[in-house]
C-alpha positions as CSV (number, residue, x, y, z in Angstrom):
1,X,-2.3,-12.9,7.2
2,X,1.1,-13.9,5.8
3,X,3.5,-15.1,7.8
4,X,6.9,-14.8,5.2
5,X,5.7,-12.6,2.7
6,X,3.0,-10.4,1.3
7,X,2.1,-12.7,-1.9
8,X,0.2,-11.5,-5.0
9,X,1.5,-14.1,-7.4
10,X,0.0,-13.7,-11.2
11,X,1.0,-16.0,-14.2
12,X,0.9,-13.5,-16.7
13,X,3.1,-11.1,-18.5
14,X,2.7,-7.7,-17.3
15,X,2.7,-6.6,-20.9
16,X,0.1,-9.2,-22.5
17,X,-1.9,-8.1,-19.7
18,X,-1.7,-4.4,-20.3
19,X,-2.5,-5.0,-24.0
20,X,-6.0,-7.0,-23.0
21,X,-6.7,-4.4,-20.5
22,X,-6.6,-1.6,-23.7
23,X,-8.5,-3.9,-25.7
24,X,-11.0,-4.7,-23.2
25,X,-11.4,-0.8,-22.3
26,X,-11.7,0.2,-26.4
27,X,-14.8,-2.5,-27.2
28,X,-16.2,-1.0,-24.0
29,X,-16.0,2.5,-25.1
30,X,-17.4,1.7,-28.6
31,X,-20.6,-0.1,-27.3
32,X,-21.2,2.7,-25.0
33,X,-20.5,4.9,-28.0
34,X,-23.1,3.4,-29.8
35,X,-25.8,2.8,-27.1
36,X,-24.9,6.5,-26.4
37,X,-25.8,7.5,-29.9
38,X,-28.8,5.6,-30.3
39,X,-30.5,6.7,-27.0
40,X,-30.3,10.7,-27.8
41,X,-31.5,9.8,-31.7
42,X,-34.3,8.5,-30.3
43,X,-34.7,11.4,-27.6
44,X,-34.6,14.0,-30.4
45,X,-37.5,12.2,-32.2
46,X,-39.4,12.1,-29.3
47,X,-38.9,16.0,-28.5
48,X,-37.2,15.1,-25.3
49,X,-34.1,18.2,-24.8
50,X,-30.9,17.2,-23.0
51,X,-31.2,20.4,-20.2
52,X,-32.1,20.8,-16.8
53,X,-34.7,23.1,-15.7
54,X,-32.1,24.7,-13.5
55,X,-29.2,24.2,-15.4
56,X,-28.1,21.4,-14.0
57,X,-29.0,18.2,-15.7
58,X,-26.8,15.9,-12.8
59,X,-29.6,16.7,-10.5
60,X,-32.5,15.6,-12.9
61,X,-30.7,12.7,-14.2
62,X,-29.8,8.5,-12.8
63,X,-28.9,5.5,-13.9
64,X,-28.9,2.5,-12.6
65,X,-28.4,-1.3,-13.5
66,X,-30.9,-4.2,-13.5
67,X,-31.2,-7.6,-14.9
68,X,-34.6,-8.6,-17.0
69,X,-35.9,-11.6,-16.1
70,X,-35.3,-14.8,-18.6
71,X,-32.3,-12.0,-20.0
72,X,-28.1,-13.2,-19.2
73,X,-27.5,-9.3,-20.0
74,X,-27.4,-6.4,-18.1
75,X,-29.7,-3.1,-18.4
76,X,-29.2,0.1,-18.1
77,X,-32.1,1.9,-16.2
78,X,-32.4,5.9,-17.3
79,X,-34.2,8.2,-15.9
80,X,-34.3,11.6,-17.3
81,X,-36.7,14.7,-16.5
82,X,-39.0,12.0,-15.2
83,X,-39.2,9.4,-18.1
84,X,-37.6,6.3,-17.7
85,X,-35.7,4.3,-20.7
86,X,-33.9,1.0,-20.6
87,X,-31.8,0.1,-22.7
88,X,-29.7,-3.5,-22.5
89,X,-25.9,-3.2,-22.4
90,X,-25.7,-6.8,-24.1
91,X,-23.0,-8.1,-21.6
92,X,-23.6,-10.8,-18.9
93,X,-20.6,-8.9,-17.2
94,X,-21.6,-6.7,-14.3
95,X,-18.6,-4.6,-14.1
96,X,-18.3,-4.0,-18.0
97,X,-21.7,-3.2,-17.8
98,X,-21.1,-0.5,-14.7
99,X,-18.7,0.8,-16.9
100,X,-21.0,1.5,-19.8
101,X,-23.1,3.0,-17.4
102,X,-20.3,5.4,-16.2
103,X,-19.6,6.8,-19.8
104,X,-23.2,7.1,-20.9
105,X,-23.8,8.9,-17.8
106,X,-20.2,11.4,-18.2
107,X,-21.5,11.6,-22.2
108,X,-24.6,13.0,-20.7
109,X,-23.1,15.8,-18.6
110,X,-20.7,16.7,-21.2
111,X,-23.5,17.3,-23.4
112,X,-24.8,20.2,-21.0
113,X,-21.4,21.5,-19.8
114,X,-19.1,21.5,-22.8
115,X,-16.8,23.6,-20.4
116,X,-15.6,23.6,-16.6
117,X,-17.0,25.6,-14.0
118,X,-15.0,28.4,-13.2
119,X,-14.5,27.5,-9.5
120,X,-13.0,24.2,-10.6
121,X,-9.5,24.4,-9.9
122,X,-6.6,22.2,-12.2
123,X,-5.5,19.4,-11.4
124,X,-2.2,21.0,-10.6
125,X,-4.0,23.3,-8.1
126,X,-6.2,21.1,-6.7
127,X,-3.7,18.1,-6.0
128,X,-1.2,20.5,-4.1
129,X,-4.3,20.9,-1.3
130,X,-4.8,17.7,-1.2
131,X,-1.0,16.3,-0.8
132,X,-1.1,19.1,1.8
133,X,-4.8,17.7,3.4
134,X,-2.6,14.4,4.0
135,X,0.4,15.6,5.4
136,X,-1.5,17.9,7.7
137,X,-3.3,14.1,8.4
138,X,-0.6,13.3,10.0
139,X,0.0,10.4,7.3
140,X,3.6,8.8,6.8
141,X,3.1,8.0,3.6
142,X,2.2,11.6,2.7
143,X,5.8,12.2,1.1
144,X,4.7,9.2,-1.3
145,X,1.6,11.4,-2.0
146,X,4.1,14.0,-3.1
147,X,5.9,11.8,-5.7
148,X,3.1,11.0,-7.1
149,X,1.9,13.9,-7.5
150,X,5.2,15.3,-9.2
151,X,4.7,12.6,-11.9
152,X,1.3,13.2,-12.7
153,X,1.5,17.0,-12.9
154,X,3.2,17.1,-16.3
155,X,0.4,15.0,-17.7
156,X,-2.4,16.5,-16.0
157,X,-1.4,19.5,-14.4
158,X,-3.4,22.0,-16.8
159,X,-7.0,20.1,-16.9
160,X,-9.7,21.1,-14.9
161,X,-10.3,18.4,-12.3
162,X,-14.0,17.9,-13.6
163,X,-12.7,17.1,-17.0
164,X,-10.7,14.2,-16.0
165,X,-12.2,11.1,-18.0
166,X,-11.1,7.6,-17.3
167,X,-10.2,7.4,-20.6
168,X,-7.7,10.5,-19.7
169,X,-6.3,8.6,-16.8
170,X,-6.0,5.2,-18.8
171,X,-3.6,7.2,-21.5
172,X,-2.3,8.9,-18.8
173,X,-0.7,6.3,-17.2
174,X,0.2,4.3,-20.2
175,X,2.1,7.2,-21.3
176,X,3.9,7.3,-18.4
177,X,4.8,3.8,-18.4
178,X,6.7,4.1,-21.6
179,X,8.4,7.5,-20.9
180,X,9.1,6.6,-17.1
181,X,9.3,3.0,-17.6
182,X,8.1,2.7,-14.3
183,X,7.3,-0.8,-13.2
184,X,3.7,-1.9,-12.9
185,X,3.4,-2.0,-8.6
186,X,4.7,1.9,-9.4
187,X,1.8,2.4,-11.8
188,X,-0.6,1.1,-9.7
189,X,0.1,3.2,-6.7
190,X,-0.1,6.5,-9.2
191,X,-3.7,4.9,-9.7
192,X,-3.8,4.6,-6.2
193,X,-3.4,8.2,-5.7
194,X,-5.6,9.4,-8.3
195,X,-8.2,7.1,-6.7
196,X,-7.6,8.9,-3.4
197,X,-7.6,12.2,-4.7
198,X,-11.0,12.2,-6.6
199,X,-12.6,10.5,-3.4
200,X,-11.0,13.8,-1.8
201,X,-12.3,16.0,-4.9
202,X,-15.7,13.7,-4.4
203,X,-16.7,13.9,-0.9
204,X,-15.3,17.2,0.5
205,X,-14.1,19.4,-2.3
206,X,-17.2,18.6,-4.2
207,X,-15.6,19.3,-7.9
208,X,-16.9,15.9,-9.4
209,X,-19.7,13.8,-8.6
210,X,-18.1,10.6,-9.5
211,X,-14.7,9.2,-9.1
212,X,-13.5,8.6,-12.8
213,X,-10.6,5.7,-11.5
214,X,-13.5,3.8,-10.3
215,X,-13.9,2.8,-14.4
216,X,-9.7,2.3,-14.5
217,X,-8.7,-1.3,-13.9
218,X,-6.1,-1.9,-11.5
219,X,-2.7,-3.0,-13.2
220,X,-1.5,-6.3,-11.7
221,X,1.9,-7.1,-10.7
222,X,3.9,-9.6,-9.3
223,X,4.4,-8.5,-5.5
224,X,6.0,-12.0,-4.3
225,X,9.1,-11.3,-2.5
226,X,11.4,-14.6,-1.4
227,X,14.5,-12.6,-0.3
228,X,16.1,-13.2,3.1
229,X,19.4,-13.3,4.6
230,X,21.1,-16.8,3.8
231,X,23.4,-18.1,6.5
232,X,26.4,-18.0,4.4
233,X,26.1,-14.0,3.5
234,X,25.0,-13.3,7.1
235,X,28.8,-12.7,8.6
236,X,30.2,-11.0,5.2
237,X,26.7,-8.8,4.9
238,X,27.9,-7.8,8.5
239,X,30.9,-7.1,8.7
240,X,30.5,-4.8,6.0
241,X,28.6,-2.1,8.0
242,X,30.3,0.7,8.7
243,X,28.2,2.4,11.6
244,X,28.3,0.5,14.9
245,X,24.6,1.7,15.9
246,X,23.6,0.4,12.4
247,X,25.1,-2.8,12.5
248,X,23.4,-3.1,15.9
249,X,20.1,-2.4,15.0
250,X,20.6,-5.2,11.9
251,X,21.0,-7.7,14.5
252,X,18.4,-6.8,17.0
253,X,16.0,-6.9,13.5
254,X,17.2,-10.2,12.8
255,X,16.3,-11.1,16.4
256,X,13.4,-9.5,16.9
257,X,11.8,-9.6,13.2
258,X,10.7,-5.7,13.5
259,X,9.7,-3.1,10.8
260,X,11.8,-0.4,9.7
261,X,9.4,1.9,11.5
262,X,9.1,0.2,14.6
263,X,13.0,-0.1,15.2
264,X,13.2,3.0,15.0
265,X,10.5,4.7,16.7
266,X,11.4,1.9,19.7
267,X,11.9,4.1,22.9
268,X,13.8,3.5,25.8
269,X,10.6,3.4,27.8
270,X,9.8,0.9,26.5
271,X,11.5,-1.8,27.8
272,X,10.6,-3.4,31.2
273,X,11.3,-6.0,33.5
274,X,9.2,-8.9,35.1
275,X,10.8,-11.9,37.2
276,X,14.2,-10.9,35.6
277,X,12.8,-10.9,32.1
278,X,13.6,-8.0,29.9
279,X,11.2,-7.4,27.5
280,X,9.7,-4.0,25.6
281,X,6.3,-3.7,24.4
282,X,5.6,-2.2,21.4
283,X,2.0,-0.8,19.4
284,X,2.6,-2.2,15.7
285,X,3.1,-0.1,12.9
286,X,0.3,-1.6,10.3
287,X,-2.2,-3.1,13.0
288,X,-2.4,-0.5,15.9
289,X,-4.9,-2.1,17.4
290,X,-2.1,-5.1,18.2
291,X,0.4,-4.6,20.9
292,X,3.3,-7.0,21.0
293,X,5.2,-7.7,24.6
294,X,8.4,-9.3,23.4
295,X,10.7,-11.0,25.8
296,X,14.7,-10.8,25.2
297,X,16.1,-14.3,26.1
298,X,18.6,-14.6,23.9
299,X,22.3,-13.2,25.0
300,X,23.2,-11.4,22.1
301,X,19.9,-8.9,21.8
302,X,19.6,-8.5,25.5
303,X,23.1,-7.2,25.2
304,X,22.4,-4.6,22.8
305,X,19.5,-3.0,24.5
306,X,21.3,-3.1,27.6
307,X,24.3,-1.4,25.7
308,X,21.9,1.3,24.6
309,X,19.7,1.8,28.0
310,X,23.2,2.6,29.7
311,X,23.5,5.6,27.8
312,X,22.0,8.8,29.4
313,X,21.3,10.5,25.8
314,X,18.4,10.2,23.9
315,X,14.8,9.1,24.2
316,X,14.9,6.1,21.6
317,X,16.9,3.2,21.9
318,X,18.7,3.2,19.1
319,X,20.9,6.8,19.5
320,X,24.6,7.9,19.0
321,X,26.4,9.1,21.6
322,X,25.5,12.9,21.2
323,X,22.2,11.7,22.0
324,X,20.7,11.5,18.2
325,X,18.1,9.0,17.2
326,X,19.0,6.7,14.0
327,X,16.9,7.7,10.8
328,X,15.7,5.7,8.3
329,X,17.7,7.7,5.7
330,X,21.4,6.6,7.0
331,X,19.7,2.8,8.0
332,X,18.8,2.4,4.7
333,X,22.3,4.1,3.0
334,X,24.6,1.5,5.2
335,X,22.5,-1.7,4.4
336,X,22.7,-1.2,0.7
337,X,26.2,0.0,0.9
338,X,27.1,-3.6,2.9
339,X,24.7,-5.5,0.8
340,X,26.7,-3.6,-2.6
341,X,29.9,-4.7,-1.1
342,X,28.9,-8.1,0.4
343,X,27.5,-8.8,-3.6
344,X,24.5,-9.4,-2.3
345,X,21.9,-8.8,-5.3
346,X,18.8,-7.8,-3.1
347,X,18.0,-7.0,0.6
348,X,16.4,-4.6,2.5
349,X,15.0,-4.3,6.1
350,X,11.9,-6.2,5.5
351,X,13.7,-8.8,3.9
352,X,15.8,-8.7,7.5
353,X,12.3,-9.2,9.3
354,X,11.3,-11.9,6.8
355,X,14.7,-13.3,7.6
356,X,13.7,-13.1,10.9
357,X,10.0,-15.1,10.9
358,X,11.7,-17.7,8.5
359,X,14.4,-18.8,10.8
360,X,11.6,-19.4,13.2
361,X,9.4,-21.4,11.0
362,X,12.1,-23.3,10.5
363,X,13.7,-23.9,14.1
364,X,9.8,-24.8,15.3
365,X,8.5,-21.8,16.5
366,X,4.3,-22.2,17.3
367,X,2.4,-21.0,14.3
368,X,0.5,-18.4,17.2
369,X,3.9,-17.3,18.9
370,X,5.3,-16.3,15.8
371,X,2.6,-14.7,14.8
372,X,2.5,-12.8,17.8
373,X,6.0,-11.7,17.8
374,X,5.5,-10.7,13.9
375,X,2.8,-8.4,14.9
376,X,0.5,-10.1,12.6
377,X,-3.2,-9.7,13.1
378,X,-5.0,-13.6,13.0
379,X,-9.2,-13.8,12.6
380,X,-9.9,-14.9,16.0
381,X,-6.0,-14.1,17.5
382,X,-7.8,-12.6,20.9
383,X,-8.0,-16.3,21.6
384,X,-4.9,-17.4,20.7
385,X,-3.3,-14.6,22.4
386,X,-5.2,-14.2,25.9
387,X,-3.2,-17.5,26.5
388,X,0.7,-15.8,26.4
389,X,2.0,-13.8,28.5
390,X,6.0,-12.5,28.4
391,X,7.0,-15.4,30.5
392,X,4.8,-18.3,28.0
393,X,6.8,-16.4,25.6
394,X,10.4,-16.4,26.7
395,X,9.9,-20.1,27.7
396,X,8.8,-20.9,24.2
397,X,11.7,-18.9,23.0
398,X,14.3,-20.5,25.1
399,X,13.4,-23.9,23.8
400,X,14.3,-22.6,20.0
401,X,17.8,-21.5,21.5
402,X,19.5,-25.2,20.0
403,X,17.7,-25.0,16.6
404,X,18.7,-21.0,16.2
405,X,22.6,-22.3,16.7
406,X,22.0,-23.5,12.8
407,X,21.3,-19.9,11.4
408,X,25.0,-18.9,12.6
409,X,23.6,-15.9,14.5
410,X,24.4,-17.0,17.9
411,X,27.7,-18.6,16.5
412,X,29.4,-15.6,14.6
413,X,27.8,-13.1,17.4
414,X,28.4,-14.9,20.6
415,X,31.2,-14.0,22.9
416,X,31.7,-10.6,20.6
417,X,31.9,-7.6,22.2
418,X,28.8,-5.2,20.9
419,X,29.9,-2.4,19.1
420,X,28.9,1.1,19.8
């Protein structure tokens, strides 16, 4: 677990490494090309046919990998109509070798089935249902599906599902990288998808037997984000928000370190009271399992949600007058309209909740409480966390009250008026 940021730092050029990747994946394809060849010459002088007895060679047909003893390479164990070959792969790699082993095997069905199946739908066809199978799910991120799907349709749309290669979904994707120029985290979650959808295609539509991304490396890309909001933008970055309920809900965030989701999902039931403590309790977005009680001690917060539970519209906290809930759409409109006119270069809600866990770091915050409050999920946190309870919690935020003064929050905020 990360407590700032979610890091996946990498040294090299996204480029350089793109160029080894199609390097690596062309010697690859050219030994299995040859192993390939050799293997059937020496089936047809043996009078051994490439057919099934039923049609259907995939069901008379494995491969598998072992390693000779006294031998750094890999082997390829074949079994075909029940006569086993072996045949080394001359790579000490594992996963080069489980690729060679993937295109010898597709080699072998193509041999048998030069064409699709009739019942095998396009990929056009076929990835509607499933974008559909995840929104019916009940998956937030099904909409993301859908984009994906949009720009992979005009490369793939026409070709039957089982005639999807690796080496398709490799040129697939590079080709949209240059027409697109899509950045290599995009690219990655198109592979992400595809990977998805031929599990789907895999285990319940039953239209290919193996996932083909499974051969596809994954494109590395630099996923460090070190955004936050600096003290001396904060009151400018503020002031330009137009909607009150908005500008509210960026302050409660920078208080309370939420996500996006969870801020506005937050309901007015759920906020209690214990021994004049208001708190709310919360289920997190990305652990479920974790359930956050997080006390309000600080004036400016408390005042907010107070603001908000006075007004008889509305099931979630964060409402207009008329009684309708905040969305993410106009959230996300006003904080890069402020941050535009603030000349701010980059920010965004999560870089308001990493704003958030910083400041706390840094005024001396326990590495468990803040944890806790982040809604992160710790190997071992049941310990750590059978020992809080809301009041442990809003004394060990109290104590932070003097450090937070440096941050500017409390000083530009306090004795303000909330807006609503």
């Amino acid at each position: 677990t990360q407590s700032d940021s979610d890091t996946s730092e990498s040294d090299d050029d996204p480029d350089d490494y793109w160029l080894k990747v199609e390097r690596k994946r062309y010697i690859i394809s050219k030994s299995s090309d040859l192993l390939f060849e050799n293997w059937v010459e020496e089936l047809k002088q043996a009078n051994i046919t490439l057919t099934g007895t039923d049609g259907d060679l995939r069901k008379e047909v494995s491969m598998n990998l072992l390693k000779r003893k006294g031998s750094p390479y890999y082997y390829i164990d074949i079994c075909l109509n029940g006569v086993r070959f072996r045949r080394s792969t001359h790579t000490s790699n594992k996963a080069d070798a489980q690729r060679i082993a993937s295109q010898m095997l597709n080699k072998l069905w193509s041999i048998q089935n030069t064409g699709s199946s009739p019942d095998v739908p396009a990929f056009k066809q076929a990835s509607e249902k499933f974008v559909e199978y995840q929104k019916n799910k009940g998956l937030r991120s099904w909409e993301r599906e859908l984009l994906c799907h949009k720009h992979l349709v005009p490369y793939l749309g026409n070709r039957k599902v089982s005639e999807i290669r690796p080496k398709i979904i490799q040129e697939t994707l590079t080709r949209i990288k240059i027409a697109k120029n899509l950045s290599p985290r995009s690219l990655d979650y198109l592979r992400g998808y595809l990977h998805r959808f031929f599990e789907y295609e895999r285990r319940i539509e039953e239209h290919v037997q193996n996932n083909p991304v499974e051969m596809v490396e994954r494109i590395k890309y630099d996923n460090i984000r070190k955004h936050i909001l600096e003290v001396s933008q904060q009151k400018l970055f503020l002031d330009n928000i137009d909607d009150p309920v908005v500008k509210d809900a960026v302050i409660f965030i920078l208080f309370t370190g939420l996500r996006q989701g969870e801020l506005l999902n937050l309901k007015k039931q759920d906020f209690k009271k214990v021994d004049d403590i208001l708190y709310f309790v919360i289920q997190r977005e990305k652990t479920p399992e974790v359930t956050t009680e997080f006390p309000l001690v600080w004036d400016i917060p408390r005042q907010i949600v107070e603001k908000y539970l006075a007004l008889t519209r509305g099931v979630n906290l964060f409402c207009y007058e008329d009684g309708r809930a905040l969305d993410k759409h106009n959230l996300i409109y006003q904080i890069k309209k402020a941050r535009k006119k603030a000349g701010i270069e980059k920010l965004c809600c999560n870089d308001l909740r990493r704003t958030f866990c910083t400041r706390m770091r840094m005024a001396g915050c326990d590495y468990e409480v803040r944890e806790y409050l982040m809604g992160h999920k710790i190997p071992g946190s049941s310990s750590h966390y059978s020992i809080y309870n809301v009041q442990n919690i809003a004394e060990n935020l109290k104590n932070l009250e003097k450090n937070w003064h440096k941050f500017g929050t409390l000083k530009i905020l306090r004795g303000e008026k909330c807006q609503g």
